[in-house]
C-alpha positions in Angstrom: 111.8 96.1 53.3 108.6 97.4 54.8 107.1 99.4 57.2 104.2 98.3 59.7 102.6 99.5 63.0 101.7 97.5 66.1 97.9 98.4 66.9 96.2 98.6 70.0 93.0 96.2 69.9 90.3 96.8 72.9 89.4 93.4 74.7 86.4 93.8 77.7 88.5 95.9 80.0 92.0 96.7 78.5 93.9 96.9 75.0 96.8 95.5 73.9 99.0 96.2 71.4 99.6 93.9 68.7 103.5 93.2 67.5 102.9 92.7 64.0 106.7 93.6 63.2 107.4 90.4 65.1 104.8 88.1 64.5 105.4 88.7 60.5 109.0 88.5 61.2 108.3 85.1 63.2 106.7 83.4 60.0 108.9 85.2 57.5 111.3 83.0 59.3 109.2 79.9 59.0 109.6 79.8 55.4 113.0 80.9 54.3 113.5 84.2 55.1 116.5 85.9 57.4 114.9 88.6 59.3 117.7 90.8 59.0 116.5 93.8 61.3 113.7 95.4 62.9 114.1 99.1 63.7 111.5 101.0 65.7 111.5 103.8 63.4 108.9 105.9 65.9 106.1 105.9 68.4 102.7 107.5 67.7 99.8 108.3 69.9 97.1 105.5 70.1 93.5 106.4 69.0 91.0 109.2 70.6 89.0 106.4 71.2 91.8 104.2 72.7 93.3 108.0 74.8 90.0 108.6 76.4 89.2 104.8 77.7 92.7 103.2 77.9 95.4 106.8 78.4 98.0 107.4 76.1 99.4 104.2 74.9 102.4 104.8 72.1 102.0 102.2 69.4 105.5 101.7 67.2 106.3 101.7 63.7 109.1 100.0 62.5 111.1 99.3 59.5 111.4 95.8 58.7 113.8 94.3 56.7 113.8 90.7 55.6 116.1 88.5 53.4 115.6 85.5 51.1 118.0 82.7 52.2 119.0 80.4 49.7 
């Protein structure tokens, strides 16, 4: 079990928010592990930086748990 955030990254003229609960879960999968569940445990604000350019974008954290098979 862990807990991670999704961050927002700034390309030329938007950010996006990266889904690192999923992507880790995605190749936890891809060598041997049961992604058991992925609970958006809250929302925070995004950066000042991010506010002032992009609005207020929530970013999640989540609690990721994760099982060995076999």
């Amino acid at each position: 079990m862990f807990v991670t955030s999704s961050p927002q990254y700034s390309l030329a003229t938007e950010a996006k928010m990266v889904p690192v609960d999923l992507v880790l879960s995605e190749m936890a999968e891809e060598v041997g592990f049961k992604v058991e569940q992925v609970i958006a445990a809250r929302y925070k604000g995004n950066s000042s930086q991010h506010m002032g350019k992009y609005g207020r974008v929530p970013v999640r954290e989540s609690v990721v748990i994760w099982q060995k098979e076999g």
